[in-house]
OpenMM code with the backbone's topology and positions (N, CA, C; nanometers):
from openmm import Vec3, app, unit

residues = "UNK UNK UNK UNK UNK UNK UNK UNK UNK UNK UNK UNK UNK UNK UNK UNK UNK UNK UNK UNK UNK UNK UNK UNK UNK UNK UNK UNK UNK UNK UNK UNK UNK UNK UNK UNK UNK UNK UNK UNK UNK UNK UNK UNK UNK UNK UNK UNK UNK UNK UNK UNK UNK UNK UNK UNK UNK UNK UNK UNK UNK UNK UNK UNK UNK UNK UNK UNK UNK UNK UNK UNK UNK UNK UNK UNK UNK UNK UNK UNK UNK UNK UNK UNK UNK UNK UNK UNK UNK UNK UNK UNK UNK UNK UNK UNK UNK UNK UNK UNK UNK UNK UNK UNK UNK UNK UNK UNK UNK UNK UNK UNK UNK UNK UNK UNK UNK UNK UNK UNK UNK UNK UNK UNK UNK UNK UNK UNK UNK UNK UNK UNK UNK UNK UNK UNK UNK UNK UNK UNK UNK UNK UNK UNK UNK UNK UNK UNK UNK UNK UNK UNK UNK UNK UNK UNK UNK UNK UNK".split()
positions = [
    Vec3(2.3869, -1.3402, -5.4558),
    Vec3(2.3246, -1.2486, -5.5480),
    Vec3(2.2383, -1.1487, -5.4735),
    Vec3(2.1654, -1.1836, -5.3329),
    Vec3(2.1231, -1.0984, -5.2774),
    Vec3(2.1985, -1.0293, -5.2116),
    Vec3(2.1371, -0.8780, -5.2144),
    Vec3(2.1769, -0.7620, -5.1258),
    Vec3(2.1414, -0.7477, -4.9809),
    Vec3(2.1969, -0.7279, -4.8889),
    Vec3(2.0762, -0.7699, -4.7728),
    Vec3(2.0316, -0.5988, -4.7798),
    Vec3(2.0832, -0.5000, -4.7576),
    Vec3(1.9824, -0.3980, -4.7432),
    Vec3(1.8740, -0.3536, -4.8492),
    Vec3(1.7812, -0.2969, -4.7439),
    Vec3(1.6736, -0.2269, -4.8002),
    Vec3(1.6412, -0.1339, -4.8679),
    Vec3(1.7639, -0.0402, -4.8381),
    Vec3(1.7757, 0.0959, -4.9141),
    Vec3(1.7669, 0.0657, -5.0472),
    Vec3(1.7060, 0.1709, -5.0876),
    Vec3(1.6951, 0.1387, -5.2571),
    Vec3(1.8165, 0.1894, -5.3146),
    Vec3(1.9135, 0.3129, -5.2518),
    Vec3(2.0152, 0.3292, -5.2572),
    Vec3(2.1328, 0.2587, -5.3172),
    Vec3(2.1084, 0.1275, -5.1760),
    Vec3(2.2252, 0.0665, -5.2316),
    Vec3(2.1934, -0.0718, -5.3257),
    Vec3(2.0406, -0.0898, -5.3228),
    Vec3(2.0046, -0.1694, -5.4204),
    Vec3(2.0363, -0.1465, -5.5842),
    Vec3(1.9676, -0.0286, -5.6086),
    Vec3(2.0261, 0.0438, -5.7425),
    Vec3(2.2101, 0.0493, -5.7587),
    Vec3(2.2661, 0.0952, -5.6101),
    Vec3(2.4407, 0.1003, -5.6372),
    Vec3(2.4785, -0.0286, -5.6737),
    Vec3(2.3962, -0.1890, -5.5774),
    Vec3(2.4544, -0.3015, -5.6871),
    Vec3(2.4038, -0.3925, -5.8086),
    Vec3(2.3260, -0.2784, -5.8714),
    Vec3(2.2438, -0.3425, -6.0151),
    Vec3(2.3864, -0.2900, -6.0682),
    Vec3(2.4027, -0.1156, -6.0300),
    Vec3(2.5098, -0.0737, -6.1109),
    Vec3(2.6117, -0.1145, -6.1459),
    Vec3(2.7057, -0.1916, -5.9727),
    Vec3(2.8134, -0.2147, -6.0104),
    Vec3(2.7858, -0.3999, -6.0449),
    Vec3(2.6700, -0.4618, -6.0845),
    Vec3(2.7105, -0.5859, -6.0801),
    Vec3(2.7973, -0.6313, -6.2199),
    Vec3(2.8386, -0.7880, -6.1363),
    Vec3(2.9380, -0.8741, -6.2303),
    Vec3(2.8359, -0.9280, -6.3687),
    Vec3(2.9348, -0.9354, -6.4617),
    Vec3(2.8407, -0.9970, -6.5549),
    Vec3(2.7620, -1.1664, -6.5488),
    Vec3(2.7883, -1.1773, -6.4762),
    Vec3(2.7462, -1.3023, -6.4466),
    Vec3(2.6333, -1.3645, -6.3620),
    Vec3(2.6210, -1.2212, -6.2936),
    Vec3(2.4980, -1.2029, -6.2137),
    Vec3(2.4167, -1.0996, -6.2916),
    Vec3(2.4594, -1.0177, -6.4063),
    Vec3(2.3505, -0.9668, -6.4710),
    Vec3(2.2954, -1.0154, -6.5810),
    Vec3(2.3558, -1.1555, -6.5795),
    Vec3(2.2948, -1.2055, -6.6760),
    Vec3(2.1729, -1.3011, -6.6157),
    Vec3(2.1377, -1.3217, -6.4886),
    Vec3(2.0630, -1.3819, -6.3678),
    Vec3(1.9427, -1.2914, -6.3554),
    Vec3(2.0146, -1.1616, -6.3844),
    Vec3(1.8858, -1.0581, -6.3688),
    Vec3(1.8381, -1.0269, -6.4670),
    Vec3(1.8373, -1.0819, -6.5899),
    Vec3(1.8004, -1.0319, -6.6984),
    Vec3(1.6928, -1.2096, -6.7726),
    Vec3(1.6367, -1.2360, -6.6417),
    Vec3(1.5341, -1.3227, -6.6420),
    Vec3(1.4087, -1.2830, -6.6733),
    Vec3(1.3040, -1.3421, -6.7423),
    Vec3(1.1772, -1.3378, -6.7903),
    Vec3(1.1241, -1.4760, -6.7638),
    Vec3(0.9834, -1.5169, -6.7158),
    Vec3(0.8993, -1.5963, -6.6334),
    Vec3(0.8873, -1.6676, -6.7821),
    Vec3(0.8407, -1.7723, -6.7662),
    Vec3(0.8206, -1.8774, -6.8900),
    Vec3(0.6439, -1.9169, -6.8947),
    Vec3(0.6083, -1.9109, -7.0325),
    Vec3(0.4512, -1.9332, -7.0251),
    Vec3(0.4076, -2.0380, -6.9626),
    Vec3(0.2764, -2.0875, -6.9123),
    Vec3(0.2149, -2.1684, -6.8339),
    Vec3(0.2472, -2.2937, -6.9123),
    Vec3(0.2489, -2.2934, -7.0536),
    Vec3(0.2780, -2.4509, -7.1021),
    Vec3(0.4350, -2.4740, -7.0572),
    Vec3(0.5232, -2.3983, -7.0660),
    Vec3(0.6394, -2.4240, -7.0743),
    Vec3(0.6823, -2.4094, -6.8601),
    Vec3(0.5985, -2.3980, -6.8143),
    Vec3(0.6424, -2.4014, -6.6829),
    Vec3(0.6145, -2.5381, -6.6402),
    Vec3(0.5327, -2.5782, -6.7143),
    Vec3(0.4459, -2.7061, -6.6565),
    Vec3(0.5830, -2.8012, -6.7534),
    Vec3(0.6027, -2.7705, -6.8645),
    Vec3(0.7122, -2.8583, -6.9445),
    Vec3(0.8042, -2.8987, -6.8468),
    Vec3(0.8715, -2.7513, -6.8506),
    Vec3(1.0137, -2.7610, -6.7729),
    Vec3(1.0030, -2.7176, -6.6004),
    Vec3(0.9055, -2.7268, -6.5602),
    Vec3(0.9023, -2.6984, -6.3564),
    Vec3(1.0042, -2.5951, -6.3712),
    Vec3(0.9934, -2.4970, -6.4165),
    Vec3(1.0404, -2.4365, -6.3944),
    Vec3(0.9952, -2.2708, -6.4080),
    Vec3(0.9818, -2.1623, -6.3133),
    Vec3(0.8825, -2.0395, -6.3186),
    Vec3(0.9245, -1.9344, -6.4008),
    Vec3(1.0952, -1.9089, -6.4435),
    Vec3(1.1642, -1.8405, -6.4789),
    Vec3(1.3151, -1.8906, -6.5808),
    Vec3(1.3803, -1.8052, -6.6429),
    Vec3(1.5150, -1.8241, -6.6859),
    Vec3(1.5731, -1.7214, -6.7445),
    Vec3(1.6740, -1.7060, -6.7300),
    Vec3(1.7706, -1.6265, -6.8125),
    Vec3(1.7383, -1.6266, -6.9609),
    Vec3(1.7222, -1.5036, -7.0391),
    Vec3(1.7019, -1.4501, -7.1656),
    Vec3(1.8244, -1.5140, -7.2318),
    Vec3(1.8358, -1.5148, -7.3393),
    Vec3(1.8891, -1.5444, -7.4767),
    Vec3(1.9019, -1.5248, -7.6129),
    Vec3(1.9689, -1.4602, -7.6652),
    Vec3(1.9228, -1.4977, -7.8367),
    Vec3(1.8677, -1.5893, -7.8510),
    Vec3(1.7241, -1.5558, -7.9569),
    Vec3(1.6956, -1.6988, -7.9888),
    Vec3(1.5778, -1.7296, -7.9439),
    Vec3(1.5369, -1.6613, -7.8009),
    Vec3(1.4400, -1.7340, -7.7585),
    Vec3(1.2725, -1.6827, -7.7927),
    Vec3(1.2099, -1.6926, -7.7819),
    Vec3(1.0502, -1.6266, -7.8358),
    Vec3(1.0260, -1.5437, -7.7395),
    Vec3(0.9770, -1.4206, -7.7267),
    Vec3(0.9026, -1.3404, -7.6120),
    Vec3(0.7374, -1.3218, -7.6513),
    Vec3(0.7064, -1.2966, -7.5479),
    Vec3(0.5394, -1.2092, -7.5797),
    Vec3(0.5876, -1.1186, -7.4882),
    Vec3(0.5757, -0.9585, -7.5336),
    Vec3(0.5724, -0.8757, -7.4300),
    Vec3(0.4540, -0.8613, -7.4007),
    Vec3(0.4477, -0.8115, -7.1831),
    Vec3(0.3366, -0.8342, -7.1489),
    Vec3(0.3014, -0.6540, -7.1021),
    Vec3(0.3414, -0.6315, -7.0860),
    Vec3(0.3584, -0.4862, -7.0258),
    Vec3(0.3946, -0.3958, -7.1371),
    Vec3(0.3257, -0.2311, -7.1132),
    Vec3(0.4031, -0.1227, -7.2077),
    Vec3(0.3467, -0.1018, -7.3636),
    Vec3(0.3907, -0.0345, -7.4129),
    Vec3(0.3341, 0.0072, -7.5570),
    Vec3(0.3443, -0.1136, -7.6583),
    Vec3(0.3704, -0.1628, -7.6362),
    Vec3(0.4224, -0.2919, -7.7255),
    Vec3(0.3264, -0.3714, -7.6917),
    Vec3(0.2896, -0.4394, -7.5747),
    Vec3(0.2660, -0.4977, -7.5069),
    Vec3(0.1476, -0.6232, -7.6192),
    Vec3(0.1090, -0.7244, -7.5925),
    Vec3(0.0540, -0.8444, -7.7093),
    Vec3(0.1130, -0.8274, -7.8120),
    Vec3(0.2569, -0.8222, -7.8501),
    Vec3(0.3238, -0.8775, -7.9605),
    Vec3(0.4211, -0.9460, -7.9104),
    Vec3(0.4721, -1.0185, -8.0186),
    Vec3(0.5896, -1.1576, -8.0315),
    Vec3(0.7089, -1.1180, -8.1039),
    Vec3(0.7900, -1.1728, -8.0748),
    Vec3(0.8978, -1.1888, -8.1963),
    Vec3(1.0640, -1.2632, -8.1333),
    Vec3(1.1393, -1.2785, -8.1855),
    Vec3(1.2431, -1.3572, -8.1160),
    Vec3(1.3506, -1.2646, -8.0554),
    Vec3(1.3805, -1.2891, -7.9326),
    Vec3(1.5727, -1.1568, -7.9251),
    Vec3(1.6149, -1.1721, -8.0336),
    Vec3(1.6537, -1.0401, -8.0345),
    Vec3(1.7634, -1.0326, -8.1395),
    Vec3(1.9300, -0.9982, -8.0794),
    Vec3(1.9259, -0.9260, -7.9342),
    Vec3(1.9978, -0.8713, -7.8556),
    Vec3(1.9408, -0.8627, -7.7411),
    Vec3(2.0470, -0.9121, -7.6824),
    Vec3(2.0536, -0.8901, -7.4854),
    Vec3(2.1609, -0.8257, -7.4726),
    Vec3(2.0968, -0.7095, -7.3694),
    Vec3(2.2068, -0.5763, -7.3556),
    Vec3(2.2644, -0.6195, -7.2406),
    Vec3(2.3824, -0.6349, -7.1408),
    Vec3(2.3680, -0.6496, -7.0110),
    Vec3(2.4299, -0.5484, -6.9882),
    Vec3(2.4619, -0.4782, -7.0121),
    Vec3(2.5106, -0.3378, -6.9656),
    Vec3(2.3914, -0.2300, -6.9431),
    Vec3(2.2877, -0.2047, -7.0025),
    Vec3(2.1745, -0.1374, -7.0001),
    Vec3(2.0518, -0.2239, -6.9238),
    Vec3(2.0662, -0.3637, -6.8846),
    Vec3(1.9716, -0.4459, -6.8965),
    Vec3(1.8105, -0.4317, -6.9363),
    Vec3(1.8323, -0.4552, -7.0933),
    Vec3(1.7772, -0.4254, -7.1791),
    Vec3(1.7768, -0.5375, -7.3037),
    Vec3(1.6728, -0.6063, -7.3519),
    Vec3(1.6237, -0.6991, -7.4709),
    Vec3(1.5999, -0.6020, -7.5967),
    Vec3(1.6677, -0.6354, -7.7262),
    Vec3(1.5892, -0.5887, -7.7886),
    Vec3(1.5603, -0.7563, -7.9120),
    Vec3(1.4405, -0.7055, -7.9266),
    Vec3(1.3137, -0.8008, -8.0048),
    Vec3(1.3256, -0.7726, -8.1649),
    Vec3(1.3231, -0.9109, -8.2355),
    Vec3(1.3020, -0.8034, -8.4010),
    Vec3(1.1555, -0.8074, -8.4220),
    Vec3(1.1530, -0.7219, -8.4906),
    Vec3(0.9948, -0.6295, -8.5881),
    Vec3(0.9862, -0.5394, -8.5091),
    Vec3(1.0309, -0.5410, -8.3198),
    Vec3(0.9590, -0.3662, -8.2283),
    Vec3(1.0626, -0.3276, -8.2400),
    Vec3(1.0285, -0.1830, -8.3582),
    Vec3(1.1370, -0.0581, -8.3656),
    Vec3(0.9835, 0.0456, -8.4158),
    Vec3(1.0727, 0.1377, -8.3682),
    Vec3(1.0293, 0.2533, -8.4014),
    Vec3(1.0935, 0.3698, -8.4857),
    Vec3(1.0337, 0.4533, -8.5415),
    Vec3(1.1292, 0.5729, -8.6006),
    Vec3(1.1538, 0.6889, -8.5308),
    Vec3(1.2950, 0.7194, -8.6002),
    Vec3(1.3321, 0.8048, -8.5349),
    Vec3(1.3417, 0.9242, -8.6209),
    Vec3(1.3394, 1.0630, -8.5613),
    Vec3(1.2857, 1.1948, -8.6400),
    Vec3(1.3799, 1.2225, -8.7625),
    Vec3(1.5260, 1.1368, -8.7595),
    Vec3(1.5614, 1.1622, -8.8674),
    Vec3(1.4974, 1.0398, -9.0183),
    Vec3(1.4441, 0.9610, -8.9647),
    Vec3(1.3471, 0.8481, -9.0404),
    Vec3(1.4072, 0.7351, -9.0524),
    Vec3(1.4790, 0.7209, -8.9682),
    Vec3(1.5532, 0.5495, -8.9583),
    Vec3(1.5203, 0.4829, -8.8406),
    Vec3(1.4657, 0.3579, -8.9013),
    Vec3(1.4361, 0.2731, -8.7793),
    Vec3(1.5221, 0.2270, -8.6616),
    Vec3(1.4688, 0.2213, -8.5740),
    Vec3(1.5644, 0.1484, -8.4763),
    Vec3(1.5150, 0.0318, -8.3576),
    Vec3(1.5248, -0.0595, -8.3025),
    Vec3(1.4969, -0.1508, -8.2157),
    Vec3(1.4851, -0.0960, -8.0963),
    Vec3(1.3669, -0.1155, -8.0125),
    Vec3(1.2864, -0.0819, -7.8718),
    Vec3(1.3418, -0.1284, -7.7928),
    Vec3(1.4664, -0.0887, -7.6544),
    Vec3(1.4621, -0.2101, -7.5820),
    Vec3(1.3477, -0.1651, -7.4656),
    Vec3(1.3300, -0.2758, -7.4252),
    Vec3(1.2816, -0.3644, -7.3268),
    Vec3(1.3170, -0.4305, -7.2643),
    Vec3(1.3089, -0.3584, -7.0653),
    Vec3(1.3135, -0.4570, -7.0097),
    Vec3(1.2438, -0.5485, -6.9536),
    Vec3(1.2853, -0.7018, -6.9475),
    Vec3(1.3218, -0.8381, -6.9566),
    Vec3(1.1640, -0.8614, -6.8328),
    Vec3(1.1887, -0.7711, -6.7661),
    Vec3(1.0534, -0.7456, -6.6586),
    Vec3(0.8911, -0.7652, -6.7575),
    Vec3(0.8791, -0.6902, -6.8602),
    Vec3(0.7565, -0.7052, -6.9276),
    Vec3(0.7578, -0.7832, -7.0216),
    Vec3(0.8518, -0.9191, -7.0261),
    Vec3(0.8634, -0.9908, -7.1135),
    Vec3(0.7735, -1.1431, -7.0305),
    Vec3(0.7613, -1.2554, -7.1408),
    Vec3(0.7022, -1.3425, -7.1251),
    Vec3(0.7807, -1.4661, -7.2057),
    Vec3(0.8603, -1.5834, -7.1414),
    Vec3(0.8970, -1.6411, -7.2923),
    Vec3(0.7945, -1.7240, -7.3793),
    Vec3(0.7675, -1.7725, -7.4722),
    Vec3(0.7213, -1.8583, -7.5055),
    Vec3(0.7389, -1.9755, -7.6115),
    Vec3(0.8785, -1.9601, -7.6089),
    Vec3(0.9148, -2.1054, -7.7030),
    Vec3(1.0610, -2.0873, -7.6705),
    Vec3(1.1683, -2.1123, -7.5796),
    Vec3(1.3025, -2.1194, -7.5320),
    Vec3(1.3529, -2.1892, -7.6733),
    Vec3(1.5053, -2.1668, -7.7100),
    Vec3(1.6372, -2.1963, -7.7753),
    Vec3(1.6844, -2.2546, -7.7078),
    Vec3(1.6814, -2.3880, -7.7206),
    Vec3(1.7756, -2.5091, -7.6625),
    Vec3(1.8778, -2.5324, -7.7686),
    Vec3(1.9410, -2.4325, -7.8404),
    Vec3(2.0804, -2.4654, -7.8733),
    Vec3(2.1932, -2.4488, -7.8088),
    Vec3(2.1490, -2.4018, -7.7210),
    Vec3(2.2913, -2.4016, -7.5910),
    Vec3(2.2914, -2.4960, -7.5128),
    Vec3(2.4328, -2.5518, -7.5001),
    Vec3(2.4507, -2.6484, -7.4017),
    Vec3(2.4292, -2.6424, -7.2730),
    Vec3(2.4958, -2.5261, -7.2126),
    Vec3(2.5009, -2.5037, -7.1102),
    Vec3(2.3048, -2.4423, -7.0355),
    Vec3(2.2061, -2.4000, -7.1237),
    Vec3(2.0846, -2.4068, -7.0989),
    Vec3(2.0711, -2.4962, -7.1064),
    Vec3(2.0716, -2.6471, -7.1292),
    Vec3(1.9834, -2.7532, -7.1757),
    Vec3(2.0886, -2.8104, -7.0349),
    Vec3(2.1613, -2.8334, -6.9989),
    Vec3(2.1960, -2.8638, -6.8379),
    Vec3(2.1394, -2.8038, -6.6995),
    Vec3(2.1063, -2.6878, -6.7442),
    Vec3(2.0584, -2.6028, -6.6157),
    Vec3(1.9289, -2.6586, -6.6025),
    Vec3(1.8461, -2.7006, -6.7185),
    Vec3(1.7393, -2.8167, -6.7644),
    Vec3(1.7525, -2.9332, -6.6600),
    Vec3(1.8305, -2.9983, -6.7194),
    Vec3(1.8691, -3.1336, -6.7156),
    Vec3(1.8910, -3.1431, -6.5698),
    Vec3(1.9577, -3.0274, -6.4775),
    Vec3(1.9565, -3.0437, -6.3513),
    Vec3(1.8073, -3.0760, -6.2554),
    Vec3(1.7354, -3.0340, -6.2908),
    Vec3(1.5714, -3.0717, -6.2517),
    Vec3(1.4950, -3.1646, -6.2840),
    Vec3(1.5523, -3.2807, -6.3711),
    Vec3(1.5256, -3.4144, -6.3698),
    Vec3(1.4628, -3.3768, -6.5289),
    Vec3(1.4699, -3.3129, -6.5742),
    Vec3(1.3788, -3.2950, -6.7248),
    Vec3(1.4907, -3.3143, -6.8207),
    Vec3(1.4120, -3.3944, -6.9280),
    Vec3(1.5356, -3.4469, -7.0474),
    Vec3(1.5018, -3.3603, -7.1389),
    Vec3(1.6090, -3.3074, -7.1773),
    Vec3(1.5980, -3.1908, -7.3060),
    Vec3(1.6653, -3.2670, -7.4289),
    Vec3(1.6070, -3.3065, -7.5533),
    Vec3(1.6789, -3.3380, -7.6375),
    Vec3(1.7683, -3.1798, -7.7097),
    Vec3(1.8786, -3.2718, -7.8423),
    Vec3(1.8846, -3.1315, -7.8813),
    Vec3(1.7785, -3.1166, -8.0012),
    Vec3(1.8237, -3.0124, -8.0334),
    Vec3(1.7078, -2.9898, -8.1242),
    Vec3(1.7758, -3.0436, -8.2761),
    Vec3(1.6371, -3.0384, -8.3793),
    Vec3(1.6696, -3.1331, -8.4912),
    Vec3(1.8060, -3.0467, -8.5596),
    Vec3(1.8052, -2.9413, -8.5457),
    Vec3(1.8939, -2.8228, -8.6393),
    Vec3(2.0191, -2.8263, -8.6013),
    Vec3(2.0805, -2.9026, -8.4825),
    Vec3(2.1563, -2.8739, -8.3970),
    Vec3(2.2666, -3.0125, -8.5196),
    Vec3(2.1659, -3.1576, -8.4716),
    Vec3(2.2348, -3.2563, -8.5181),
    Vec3(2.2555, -3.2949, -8.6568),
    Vec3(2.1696, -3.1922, -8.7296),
    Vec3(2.1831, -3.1511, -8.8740),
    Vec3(2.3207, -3.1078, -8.9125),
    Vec3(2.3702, -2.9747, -8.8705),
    Vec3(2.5323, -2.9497, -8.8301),
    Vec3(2.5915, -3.0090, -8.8340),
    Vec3(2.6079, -3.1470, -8.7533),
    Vec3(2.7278, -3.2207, -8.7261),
    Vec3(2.7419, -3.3258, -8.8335),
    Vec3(2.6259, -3.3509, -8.9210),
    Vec3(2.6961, -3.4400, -8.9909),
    Vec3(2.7289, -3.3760, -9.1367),
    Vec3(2.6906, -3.2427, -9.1629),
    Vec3(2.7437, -3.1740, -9.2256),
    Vec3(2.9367, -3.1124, -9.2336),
    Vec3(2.9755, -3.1187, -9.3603),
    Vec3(3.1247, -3.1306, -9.3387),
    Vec3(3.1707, -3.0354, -9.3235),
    Vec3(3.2531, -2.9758, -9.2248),
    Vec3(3.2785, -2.7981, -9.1818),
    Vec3(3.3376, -2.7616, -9.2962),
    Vec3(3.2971, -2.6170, -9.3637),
    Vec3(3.3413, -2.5194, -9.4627),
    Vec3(3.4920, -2.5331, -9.4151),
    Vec3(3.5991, -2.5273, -9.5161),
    Vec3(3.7262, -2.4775, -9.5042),
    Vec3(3.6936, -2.3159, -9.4624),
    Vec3(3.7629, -2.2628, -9.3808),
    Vec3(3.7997, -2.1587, -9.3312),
    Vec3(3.8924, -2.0641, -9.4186),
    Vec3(3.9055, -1.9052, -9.4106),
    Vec3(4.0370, -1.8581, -9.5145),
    Vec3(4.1804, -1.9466, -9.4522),
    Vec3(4.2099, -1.9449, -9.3246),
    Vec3(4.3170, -1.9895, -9.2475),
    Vec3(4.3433, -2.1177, -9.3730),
    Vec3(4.2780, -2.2564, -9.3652),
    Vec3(4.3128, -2.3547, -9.4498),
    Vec3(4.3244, -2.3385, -9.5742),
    Vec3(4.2961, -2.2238, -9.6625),
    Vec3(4.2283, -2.1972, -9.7918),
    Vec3(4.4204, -2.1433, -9.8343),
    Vec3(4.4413, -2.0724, -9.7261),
    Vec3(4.5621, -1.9935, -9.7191),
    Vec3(4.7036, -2.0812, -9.7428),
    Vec3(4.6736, -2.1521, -9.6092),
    Vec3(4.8087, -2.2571, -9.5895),
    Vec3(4.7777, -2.3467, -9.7248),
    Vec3(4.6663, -2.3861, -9.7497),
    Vec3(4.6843, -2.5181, -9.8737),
    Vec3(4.7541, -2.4075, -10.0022),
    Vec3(4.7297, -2.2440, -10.0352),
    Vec3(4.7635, -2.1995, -10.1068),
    Vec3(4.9039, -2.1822, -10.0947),
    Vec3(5.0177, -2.1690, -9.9753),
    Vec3(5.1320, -2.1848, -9.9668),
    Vec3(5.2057, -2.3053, -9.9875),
    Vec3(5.1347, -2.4264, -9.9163),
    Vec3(5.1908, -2.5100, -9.9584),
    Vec3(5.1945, -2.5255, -10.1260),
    Vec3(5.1129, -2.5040, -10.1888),
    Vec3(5.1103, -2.5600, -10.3425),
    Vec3(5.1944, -2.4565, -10.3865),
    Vec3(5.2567, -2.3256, -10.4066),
    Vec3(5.3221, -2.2529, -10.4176),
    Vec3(5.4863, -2.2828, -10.3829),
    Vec3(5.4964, -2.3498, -10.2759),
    Vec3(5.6602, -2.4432, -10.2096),
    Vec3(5.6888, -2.5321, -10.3439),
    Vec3(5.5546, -2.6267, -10.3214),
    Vec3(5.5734, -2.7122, -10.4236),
    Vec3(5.5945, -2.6667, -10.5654),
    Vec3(5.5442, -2.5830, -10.6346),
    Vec3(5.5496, -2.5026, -10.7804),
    Vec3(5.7317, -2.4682, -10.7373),
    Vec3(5.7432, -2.3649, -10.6314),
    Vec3(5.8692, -2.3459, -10.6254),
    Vec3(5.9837, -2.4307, -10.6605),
    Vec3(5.9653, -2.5625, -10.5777),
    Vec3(6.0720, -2.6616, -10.5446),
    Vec3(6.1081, -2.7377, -10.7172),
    Vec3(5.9719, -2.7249, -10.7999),
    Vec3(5.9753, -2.7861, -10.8888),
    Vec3(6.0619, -2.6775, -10.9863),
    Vec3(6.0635, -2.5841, -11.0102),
    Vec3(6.1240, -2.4931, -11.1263),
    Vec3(6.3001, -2.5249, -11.0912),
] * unit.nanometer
topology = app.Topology()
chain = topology.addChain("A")
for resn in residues:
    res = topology.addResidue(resn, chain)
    for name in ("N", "CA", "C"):
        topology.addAtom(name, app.Element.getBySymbol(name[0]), res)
């Protein structure tokens, strides 16, 4: 992930051309003092979901959860910070991930709650997660469809 040169040149040429997979590495925000001490850990990759305090910038001492992670712009945007625009419609501030702060992480992802789990810290899931599963999945249109053909064969076969 590191560049070895210094030039800012070619530092900026590989923010530009990076893979998504490494801009999603760079689109890290430091985790509050309770939650560093939780999880030993100083930093992480952004998310839907997760709580910010922005610390930096016009915004700066307010909260609210992502709503969007840009990785093409690398850019957060937060709900409630929008501003208007001259034709009078609101729109969402981004922010980058640099003047952000987290303070309450989304452990509904699996694959976060391993990157966890690799540092000796047990992440349960969360209560909302195992709520889901014992709930019975909605039929889909796909099943809604086929059960409507089949009963239609059958009406057929019968006339």
């Amino acid at each position: 992930m590191k560049v070895k040169s210094k030039k800012p040149n070619k530092q900026r040429k590989f923010l530009h051309n990076a893979p998504l997979h490494l801009r999603r590495k760079l689109l890290s925000a430091h985790l509050s003092k309770e939650l560093r001490q939780e999880f030993k850990r100083r930093a992480l990759p952004l998310r839907k979901g997760d709580e910010v305090e922005i610390v930096k910038g016009k915004y700066a001492s307010k909260t609210g959860k992502i709503a969007k992670v840009d990785l093409n712009n690398y850019k957060v945007y937060i709900e409630g910070i929008t501003r208007r625009r001259t034709v009078g419609t609101e729109v969402q501030v981004p922010i980058h991930p640099s003047n952000l702060e987290i303070t309450n992480l989304s452990l509904n992802d699996e694959f976060r709650r391993k990157i966890l789990q690799r540092k000796g810290i047990k992440v349960e899931k969360p209560k909302e997660m195992e709520d889901k599963k014992n709930v019975a999945p909605e039929k889909t249109v796909d099943t809604k469809i086929l059960e409507n053909t089949e009963k239609d064969k059958e009406m057929g076969s019968k006339s």
